[in-house]
Rosetta silent file (secondary structure, phi, psi, omega in degrees, C-alpha in Angstrom):
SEQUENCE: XXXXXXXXXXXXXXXXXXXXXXXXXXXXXXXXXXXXXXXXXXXXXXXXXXXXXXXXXXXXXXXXXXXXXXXXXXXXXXXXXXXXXXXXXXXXXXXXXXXXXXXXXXXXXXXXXXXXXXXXXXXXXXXXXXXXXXXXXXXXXXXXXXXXXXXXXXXXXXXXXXXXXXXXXXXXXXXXXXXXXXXXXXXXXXXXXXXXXXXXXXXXXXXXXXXXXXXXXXXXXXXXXXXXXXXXXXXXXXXXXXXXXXXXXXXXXXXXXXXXXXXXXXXXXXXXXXXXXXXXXXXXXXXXXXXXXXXXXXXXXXXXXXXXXXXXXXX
SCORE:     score description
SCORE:     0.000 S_00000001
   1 L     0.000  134.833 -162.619   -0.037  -24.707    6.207 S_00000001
   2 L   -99.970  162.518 -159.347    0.301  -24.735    2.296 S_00000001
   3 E  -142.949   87.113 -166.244    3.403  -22.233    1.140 S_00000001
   4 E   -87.208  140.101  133.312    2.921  -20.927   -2.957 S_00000001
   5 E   -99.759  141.808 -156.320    5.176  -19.681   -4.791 S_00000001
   6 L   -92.589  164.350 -171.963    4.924  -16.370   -6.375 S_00000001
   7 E  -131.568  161.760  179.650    6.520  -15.641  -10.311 S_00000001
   8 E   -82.522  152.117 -163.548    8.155  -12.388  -11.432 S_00000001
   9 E  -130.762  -38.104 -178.438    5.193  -10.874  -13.009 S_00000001
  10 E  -150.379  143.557  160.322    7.053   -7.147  -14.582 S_00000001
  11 L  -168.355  102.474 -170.297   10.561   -6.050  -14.154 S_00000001
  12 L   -34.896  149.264 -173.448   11.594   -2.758  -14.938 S_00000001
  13 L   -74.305  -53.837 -166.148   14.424   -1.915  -17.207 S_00000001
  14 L   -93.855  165.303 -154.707   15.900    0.862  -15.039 S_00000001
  15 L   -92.539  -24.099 -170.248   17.057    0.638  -11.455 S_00000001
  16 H   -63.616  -55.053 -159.315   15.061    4.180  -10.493 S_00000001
  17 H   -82.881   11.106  115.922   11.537    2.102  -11.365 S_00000001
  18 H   -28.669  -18.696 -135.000   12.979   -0.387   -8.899 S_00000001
  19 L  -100.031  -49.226 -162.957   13.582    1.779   -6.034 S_00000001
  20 L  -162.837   56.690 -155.326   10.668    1.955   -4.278 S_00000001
  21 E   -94.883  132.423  170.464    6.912    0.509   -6.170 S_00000001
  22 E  -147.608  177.656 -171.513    4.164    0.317   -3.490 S_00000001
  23 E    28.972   71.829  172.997    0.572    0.296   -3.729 S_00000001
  24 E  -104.024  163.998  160.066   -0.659   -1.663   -6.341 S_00000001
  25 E  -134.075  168.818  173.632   -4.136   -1.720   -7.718 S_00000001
  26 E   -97.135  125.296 -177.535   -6.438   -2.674  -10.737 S_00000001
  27 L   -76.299  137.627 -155.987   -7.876    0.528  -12.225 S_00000001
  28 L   -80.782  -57.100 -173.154  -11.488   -0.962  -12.115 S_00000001
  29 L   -68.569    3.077 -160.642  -12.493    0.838  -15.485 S_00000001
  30 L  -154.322  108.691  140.167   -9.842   -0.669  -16.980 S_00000001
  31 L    11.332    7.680 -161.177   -7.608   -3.726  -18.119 S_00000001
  32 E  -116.021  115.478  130.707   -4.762   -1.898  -16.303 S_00000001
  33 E   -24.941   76.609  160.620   -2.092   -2.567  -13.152 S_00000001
  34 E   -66.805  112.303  158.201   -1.345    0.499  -11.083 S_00000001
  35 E  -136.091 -177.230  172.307    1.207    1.435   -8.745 S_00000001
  36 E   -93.935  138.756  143.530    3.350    4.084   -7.001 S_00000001
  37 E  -105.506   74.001 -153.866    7.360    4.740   -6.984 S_00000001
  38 L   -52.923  -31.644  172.142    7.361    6.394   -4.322 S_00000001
  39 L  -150.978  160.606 -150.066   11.051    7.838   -5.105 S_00000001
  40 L  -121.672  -14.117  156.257   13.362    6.852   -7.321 S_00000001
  41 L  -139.766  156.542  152.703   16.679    7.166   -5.449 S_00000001
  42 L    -2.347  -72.050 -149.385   17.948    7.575   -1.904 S_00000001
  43 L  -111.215   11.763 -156.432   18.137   11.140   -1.752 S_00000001
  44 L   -96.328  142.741 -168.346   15.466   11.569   -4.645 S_00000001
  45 L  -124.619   38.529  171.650   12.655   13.459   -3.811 S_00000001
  46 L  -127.790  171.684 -153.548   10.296   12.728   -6.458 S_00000001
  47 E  -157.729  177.175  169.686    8.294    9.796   -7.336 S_00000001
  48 E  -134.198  173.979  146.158    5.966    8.371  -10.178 S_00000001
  49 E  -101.900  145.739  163.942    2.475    6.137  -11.025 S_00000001
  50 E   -74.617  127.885  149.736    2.954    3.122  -12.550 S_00000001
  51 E  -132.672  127.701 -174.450    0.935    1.314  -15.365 S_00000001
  52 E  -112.690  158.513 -169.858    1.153   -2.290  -17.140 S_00000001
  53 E  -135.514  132.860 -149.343   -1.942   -2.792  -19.430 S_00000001
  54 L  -108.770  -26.358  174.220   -2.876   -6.190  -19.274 S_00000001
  55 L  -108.408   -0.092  168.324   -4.394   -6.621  -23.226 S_00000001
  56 L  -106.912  -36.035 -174.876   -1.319   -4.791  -24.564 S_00000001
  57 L    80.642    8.097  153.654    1.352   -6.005  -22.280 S_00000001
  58 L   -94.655  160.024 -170.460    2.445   -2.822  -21.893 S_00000001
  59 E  -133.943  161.097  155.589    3.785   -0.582  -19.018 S_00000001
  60 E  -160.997 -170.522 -171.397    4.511    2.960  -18.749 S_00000001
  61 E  -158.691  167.870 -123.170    4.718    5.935  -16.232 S_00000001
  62 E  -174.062   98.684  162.188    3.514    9.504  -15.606 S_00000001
  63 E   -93.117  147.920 -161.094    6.526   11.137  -13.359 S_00000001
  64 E  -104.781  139.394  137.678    5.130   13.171  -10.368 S_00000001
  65 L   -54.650   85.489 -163.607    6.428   16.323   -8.607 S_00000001
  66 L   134.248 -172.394 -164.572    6.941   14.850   -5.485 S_00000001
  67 L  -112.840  152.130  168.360    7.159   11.484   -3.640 S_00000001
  68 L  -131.454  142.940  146.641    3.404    9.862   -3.648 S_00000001
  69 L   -68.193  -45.222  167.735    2.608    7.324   -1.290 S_00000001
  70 E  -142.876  156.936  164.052   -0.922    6.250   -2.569 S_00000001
  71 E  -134.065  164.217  163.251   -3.754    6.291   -5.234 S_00000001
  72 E  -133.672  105.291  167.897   -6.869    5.278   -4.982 S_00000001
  73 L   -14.498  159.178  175.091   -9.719    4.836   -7.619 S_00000001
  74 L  -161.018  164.832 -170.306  -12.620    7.001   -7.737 S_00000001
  75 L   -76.644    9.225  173.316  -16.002    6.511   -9.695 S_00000001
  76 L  -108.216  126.833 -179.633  -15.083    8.780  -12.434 S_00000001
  77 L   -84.154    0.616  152.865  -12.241    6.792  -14.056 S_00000001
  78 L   -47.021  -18.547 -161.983   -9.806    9.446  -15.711 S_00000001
  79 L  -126.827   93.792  140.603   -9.458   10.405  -12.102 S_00000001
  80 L   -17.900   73.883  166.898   -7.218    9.127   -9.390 S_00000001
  81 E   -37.872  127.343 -146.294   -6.970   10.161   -6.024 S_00000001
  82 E  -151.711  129.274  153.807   -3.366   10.611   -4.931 S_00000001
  83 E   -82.945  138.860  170.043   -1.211   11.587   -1.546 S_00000001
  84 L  -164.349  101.749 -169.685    1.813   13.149   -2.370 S_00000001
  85 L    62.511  -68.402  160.546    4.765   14.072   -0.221 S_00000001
  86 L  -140.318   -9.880  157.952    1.934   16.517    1.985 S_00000001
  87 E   -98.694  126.673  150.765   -0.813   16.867   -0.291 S_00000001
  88 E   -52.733  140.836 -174.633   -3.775   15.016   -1.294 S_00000001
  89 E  -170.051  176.827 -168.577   -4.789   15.648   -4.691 S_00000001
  90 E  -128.884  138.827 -159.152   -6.595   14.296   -7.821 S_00000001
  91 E   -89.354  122.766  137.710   -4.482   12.727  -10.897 S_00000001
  92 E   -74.366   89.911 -171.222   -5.956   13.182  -14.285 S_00000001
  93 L   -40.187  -45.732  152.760   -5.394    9.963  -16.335 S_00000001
  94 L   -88.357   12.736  174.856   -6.037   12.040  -19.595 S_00000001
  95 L  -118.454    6.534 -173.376   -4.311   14.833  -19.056 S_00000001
  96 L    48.730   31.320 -170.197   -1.311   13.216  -17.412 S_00000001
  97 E  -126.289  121.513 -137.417   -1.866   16.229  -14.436 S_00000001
  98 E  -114.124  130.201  155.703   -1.548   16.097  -10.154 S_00000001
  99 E  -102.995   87.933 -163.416   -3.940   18.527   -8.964 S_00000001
 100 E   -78.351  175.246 -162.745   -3.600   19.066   -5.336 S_00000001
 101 E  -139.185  -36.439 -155.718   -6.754   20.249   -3.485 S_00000001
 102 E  -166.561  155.583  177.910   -5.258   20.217    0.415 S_00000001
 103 E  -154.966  169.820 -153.606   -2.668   19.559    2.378 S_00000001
 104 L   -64.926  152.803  150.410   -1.578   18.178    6.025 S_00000001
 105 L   -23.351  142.007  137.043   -1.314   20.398    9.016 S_00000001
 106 L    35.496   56.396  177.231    2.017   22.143    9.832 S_00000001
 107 L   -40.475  123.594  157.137    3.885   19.666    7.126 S_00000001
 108 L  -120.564  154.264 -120.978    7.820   18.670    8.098 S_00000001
 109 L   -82.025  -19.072  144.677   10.064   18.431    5.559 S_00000001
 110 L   -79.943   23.909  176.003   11.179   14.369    6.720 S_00000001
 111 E  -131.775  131.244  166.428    7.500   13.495    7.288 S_00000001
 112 E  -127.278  177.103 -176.045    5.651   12.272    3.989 S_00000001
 113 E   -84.774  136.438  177.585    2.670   10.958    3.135 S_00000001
 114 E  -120.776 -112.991 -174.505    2.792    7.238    2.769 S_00000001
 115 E   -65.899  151.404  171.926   -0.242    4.410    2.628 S_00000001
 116 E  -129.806  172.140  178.849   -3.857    5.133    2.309 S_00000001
 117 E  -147.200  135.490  159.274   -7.249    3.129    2.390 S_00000001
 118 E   -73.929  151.017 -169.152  -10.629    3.769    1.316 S_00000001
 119 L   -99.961  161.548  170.957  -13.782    3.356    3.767 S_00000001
 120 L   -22.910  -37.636 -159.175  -16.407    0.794    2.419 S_00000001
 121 L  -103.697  -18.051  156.168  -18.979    3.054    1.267 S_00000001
 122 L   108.335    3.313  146.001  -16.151    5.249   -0.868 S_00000001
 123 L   -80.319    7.393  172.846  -16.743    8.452    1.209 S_00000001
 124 L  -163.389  141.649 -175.044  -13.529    8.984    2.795 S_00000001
 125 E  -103.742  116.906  163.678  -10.058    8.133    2.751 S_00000001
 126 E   -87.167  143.705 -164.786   -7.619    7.117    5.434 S_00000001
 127 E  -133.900  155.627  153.412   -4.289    7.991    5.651 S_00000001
 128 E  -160.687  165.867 -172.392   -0.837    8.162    7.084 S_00000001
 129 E   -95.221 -177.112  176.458    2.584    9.433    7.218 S_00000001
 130 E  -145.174  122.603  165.521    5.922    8.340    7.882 S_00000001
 131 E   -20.689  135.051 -179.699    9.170    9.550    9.526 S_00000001
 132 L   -99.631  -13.670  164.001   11.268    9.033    6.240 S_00000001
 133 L   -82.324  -22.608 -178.828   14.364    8.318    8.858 S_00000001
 134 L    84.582    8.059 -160.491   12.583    5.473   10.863 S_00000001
 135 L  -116.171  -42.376 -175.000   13.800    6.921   14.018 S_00000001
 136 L  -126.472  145.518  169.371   10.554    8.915   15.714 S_00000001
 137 L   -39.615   93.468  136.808    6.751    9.164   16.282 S_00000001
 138 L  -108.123    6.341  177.476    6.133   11.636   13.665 S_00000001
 139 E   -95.306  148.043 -145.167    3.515   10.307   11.870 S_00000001
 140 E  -139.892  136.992  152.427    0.020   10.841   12.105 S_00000001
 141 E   -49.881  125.738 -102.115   -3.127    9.274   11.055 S_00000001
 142 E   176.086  112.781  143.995   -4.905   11.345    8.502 S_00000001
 143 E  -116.374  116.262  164.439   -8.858   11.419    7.385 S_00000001
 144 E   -59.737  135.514  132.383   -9.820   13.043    3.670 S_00000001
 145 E  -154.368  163.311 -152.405  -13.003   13.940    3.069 S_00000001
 146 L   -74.871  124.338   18.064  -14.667   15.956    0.119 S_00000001
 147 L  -131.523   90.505  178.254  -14.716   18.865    0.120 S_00000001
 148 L   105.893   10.291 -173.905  -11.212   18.799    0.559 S_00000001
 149 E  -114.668  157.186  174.111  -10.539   18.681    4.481 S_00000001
 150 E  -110.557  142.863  148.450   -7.985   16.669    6.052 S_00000001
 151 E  -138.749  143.692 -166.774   -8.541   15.946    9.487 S_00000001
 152 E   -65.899   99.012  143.443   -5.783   14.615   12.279 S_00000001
 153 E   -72.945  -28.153  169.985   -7.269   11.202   14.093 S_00000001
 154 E   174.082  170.542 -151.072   -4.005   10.408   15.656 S_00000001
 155 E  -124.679  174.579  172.485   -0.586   10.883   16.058 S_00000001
 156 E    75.858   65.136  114.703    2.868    8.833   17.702 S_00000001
 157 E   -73.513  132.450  130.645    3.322    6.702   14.211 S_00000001
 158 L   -29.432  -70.397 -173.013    6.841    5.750   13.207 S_00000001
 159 E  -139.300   90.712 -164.107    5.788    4.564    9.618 S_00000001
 160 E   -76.543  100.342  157.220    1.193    4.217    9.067 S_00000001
 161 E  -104.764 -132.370  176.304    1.522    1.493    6.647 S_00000001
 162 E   -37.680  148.924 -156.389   -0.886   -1.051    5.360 S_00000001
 163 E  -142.311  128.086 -162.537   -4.444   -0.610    5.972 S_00000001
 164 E  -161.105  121.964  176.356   -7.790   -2.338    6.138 S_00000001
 165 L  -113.080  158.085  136.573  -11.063   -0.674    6.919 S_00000001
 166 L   -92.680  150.380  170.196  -14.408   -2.874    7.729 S_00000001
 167 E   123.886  179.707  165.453  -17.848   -1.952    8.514 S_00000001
 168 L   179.000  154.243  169.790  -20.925    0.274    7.232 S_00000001
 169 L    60.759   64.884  172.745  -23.081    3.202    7.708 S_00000001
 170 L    59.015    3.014  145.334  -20.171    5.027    9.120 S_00000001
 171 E  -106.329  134.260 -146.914  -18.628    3.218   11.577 S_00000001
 172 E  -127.644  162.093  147.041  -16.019    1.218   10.488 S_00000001
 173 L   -91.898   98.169  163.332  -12.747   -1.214   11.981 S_00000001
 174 L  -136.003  169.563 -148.074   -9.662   -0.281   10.961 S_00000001
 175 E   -94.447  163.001  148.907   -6.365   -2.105   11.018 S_00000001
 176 E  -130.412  144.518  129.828   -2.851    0.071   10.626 S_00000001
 177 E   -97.733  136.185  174.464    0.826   -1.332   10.726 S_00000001
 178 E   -95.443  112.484 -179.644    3.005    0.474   12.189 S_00000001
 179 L   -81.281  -64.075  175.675    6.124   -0.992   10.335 S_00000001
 180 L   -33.367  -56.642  166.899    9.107   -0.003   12.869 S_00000001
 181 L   -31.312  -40.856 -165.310    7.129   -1.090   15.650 S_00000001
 182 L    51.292   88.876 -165.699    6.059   -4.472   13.931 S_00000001
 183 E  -152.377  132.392  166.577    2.434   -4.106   15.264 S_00000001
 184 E  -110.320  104.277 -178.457   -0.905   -4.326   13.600 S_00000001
 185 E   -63.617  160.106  161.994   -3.029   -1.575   15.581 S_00000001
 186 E  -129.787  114.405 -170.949   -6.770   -1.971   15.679 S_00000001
 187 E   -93.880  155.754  149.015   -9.334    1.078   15.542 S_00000001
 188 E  -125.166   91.791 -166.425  -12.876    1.953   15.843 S_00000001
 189 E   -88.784  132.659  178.527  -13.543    4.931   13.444 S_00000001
 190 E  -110.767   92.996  163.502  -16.693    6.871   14.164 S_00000001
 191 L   -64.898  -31.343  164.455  -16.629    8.804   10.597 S_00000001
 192 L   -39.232  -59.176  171.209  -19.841   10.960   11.400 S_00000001
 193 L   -93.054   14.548 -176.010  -17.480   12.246   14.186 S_00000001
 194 L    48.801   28.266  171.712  -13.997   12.190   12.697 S_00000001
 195 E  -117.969  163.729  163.425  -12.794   10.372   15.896 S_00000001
 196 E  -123.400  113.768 -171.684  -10.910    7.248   16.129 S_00000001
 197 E  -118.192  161.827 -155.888  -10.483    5.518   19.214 S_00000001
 198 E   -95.066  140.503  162.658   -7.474    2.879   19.572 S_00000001
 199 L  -106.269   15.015  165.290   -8.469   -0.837   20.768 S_00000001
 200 L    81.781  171.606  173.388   -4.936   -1.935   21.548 S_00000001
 201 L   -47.943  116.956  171.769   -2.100   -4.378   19.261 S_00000001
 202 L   -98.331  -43.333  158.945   -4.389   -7.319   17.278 S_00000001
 203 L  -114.823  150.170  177.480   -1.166   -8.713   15.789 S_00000001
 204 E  -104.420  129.113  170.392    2.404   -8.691   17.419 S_00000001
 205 L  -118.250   21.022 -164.972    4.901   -9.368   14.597 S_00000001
 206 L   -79.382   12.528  137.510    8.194   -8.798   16.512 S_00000001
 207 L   -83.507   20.884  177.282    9.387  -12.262   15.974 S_00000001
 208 L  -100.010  132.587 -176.610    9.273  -12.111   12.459 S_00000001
 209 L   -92.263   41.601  137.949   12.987  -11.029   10.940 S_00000001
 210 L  -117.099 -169.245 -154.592   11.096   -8.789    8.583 S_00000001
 211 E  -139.176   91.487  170.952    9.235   -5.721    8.741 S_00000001
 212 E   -23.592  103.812 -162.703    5.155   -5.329    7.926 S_00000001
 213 E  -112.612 -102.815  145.850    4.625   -3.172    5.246 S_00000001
 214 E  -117.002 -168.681 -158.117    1.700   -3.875    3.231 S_00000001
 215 E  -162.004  163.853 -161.873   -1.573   -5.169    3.322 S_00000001
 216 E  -155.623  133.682  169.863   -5.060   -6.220    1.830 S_00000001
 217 E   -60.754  132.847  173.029   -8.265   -7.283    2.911 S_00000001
 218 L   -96.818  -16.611 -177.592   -8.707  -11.560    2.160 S_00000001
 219 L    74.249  170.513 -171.231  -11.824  -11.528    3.001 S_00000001
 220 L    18.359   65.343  150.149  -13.212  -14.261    6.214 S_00000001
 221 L    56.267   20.015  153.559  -11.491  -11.851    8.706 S_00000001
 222 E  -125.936  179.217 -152.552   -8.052  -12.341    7.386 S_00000001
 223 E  -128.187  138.092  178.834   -5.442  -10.252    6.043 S_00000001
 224 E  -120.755  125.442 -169.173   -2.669  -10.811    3.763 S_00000001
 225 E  -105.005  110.303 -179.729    0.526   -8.796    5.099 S_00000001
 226 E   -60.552  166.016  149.418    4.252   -8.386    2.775 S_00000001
 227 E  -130.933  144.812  179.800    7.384   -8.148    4.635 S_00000001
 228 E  -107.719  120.213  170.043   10.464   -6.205    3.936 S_00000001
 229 L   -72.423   48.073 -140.992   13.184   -8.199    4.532 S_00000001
 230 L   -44.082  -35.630 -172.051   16.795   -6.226    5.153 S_00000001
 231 L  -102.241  121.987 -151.537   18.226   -9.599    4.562 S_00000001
 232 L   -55.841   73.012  168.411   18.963  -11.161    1.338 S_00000001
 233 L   -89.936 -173.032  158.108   16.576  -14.089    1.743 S_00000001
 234 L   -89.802  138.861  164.540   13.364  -14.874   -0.575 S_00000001
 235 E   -59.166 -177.812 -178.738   10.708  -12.656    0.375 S_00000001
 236 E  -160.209  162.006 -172.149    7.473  -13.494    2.121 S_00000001
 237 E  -159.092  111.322 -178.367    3.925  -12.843    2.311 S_00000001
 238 E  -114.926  141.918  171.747    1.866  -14.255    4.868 S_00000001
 239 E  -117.105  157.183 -141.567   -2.236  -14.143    5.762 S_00000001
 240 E  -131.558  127.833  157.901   -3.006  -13.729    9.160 S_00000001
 241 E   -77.450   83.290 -174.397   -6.365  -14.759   10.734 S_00000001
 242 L   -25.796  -14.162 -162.054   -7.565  -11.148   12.433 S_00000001
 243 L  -117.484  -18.702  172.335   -8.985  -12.475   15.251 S_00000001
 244 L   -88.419  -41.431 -160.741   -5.995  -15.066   16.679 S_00000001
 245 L   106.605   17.048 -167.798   -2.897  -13.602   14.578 S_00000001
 246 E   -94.442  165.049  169.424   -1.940  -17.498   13.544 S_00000001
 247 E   -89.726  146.560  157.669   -1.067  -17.687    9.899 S_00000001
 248 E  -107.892   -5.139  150.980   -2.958  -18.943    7.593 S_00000001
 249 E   176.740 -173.094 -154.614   -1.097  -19.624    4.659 S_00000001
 250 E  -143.706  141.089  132.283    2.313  -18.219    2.843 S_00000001
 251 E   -95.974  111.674 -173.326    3.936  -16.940   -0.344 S_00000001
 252 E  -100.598  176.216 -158.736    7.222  -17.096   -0.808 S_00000001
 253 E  -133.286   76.599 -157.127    8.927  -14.398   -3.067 S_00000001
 254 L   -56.138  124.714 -177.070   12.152  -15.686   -5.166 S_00000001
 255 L    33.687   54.434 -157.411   15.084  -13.426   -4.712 S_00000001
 256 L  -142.363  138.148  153.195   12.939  -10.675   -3.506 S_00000001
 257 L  -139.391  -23.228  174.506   12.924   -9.966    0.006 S_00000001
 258 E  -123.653   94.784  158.945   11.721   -6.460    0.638 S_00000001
 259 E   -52.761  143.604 -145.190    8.333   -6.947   -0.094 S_00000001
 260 L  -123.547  -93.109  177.659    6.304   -3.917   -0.269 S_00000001
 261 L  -137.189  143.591  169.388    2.567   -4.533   -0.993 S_00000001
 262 L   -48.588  163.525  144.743   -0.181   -6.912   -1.689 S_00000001
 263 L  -164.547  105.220 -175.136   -3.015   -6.243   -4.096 S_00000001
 264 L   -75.328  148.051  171.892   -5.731   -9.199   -5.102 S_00000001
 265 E  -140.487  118.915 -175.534   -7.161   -9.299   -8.948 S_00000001
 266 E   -84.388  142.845  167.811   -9.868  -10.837   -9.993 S_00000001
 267 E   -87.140   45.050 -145.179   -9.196  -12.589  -13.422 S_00000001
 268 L    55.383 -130.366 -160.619  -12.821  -13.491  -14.352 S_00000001
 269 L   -87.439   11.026  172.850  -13.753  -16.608  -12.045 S_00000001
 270 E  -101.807  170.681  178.626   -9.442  -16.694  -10.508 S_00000001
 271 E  -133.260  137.245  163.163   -8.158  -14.223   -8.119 S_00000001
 272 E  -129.543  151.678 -163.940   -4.628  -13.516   -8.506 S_00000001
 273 E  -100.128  129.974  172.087   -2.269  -12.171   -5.761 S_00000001
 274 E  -128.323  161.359 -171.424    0.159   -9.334   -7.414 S_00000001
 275 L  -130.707  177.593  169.669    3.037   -7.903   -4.933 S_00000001
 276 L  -130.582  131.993  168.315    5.210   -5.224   -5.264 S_00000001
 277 E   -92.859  145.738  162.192    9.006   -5.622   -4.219 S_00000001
 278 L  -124.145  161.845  166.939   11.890   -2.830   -3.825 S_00000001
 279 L  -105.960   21.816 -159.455   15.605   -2.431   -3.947 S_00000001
 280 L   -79.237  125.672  170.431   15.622    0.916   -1.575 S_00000001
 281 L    85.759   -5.808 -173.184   18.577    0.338    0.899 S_00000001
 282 L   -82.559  100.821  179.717   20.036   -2.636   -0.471 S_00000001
 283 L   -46.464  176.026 -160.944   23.840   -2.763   -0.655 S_00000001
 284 H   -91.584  -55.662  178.825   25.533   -3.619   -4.246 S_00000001
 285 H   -49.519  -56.442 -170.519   26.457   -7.340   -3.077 S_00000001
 286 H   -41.385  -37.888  177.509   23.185   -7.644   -1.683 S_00000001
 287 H   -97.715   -5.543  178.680   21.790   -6.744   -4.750 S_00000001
 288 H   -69.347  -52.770 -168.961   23.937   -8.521   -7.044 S_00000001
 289 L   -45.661  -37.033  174.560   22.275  -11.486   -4.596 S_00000001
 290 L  -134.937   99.815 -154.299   18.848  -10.670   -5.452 S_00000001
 291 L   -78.743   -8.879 -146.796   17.953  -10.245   -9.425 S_00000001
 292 L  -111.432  -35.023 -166.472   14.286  -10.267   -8.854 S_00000001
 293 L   -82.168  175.339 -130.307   14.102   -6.976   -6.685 S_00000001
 294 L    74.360   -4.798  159.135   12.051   -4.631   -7.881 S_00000001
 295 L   -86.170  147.992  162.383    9.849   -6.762   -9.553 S_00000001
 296 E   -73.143  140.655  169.396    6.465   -7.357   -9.612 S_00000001
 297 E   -93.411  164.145  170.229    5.263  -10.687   -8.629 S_00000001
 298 E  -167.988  133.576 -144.075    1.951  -12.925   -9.044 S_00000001
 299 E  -148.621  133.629 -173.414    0.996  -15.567   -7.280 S_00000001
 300 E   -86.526  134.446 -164.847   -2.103  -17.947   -7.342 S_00000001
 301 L  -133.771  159.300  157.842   -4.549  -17.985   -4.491 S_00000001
 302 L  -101.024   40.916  157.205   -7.618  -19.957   -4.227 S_00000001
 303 L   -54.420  120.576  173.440   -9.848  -16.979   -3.530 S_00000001
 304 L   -61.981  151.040 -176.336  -13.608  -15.785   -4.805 S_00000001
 305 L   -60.024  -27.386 -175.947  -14.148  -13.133   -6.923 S_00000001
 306 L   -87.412    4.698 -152.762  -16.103  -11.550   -4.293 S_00000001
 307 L  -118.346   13.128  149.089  -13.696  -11.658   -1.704 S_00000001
 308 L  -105.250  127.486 -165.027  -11.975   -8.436   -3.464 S_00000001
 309 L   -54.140  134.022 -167.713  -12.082   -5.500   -2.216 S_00000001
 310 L   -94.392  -68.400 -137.363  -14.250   -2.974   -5.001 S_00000001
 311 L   -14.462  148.681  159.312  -14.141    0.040   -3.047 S_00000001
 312 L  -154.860  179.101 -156.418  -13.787    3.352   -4.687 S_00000001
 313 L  -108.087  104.310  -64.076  -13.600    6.750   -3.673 S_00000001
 314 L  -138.593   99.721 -159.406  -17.028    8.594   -4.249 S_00000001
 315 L  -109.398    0.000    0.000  -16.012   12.171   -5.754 S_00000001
């Protein structure tokens, strides 16, 4: 099994734009490197978007009211889809302004919104929350669709992390991790009917000493999944063949350990792997230990251009 190493790719000056960067993506209309923060301290209940600009070499940020969990693209590009802390809403990229349009059912105040996924054809979004303690089911599975409704597919999550839909012309496969659990669920979403019915655990990860966070379609049915690591190792990022669970190759992630999320970018005719790492929870030796977290990473894969996911979300 070949084992890459990943490079620090950005690393914020302050420890707040450290704390907790998930979800990145390439804004498609654009030269440009997205992500989330979801919060910026412990007890902080706000969050940001990220952006590095790839022909300037610059980054900046756009702080949000609230914690956001995800964005997603959409075909008009000034506009962002965004979950944030219990609403969905749409970002404007020139106006630097969170609209929200809806929000979850009978919201509690230690359940947020965390990862989302787009389906194939860009007409709906899946979603889910997370206990923000780790301790109970309170998290729910979550489908967007225009104009404006949220509807509940299922409940009894700990933490709905990474995400990978499959499929067309409205029925789709999709994957969740449950990160406390360490489980990659497997679905069969009927979007016509807004139901989702569960097809039991496709990967078991509870012999891994980290904890499955996020994750991106690889294309030829496999998945590449981060792990957040509690313990001050090098991080890791392994792809998983969907239909046994064996790995299929590794990253490792220098003085990094609680990997967050994947996100492939094509570079013309290279694909590059970018990750996102946090320091959230990490004691001050622990962090003295590891210099790197909180940075973004990039990593070399030998992956087709076509083997990245395009989707966007169809307003």
């Amino acid at each position: 099994m070949r084992i890459r190493q990943a490079v620090p790719f950005f690393s914020p000056d302050s420890e707040e734009d450290r704390f907790l960067p998930e979800g990145p993506r390439k804004l498609f209309a654009s030269e440009t490197l997205a992500w989330v923060n979801i919060q910026t301290a412990p007890e902080a209940q706000t969050g940001a978007l990220h952006f590095f600009d790839w022909t300037t070499q610059q980054h900046s940020h756009k702080d949000l009211i609230g914690r956001p969990g995800f964005f997603i693209p959409t075909t008009d590009p000034n506009v962002l889809l965004c979950g944030v802390t219990h609403s969905i809403g749409f970002y404007n990229l020139q106006q630097g302004t969170f609209t929200p349009v809806a929000e979850i059912p009978h919201p509690q105040d230690r359940v947020i919104i965390n990862d989302g996924e787009v389906t194939p054809d860009g007409q709906a979004v899946i979603f889910g929350t997370k206990d923000t303690q780790f301790r109970e089911p309170l998290g729910h599975l979550y489908l967007f669709t225009l104009p404006n409704r949220i509807d509940i597919l299922a409940e009894g999550m700990t933490c709905s992390n990474g995400k990978i839909l499959k499929g067309a012309q409205g029925t789709y496969t999709l994957y969740d991790i449950d990160t406390p659990r360490k489980n990659l669920i497997e679905y069969t979403l009927d979007l016509a009917e807004k139901r989702l019915k569960e097809k039991g655990v496709r990967i078991d990860f509870s012999s891994h000493v980290g904890f499955p966070d996020g994750m991106v379609d690889a294309g030829d049915n496999t998945a590449i999944v981060a792990f957040y690591n509690p313990q001050p190792d090098d991080g890791l990022v392994s792809r998983y063949d969907l239909a046994t669970g064996s790995i299929v190759e590794q990253w490792r992630v220098p003085r990094s350990p609680r990997v967050t999320c994947p996100c492939l970018v094509a570079h013309g005719s290279r694909v590059a792997l970018y990750l996102t790492t946090a320091t959230e929870g990490m004691p001050s030796e622990q962090r003295q230990q590891c210099p790197n977290a909180g940075s973004l990473f990039v990593a070399e894969t030998d992956f087709a251009p076509d083997q990245v996911p395009q989707a966007l979300f169809r307003l």
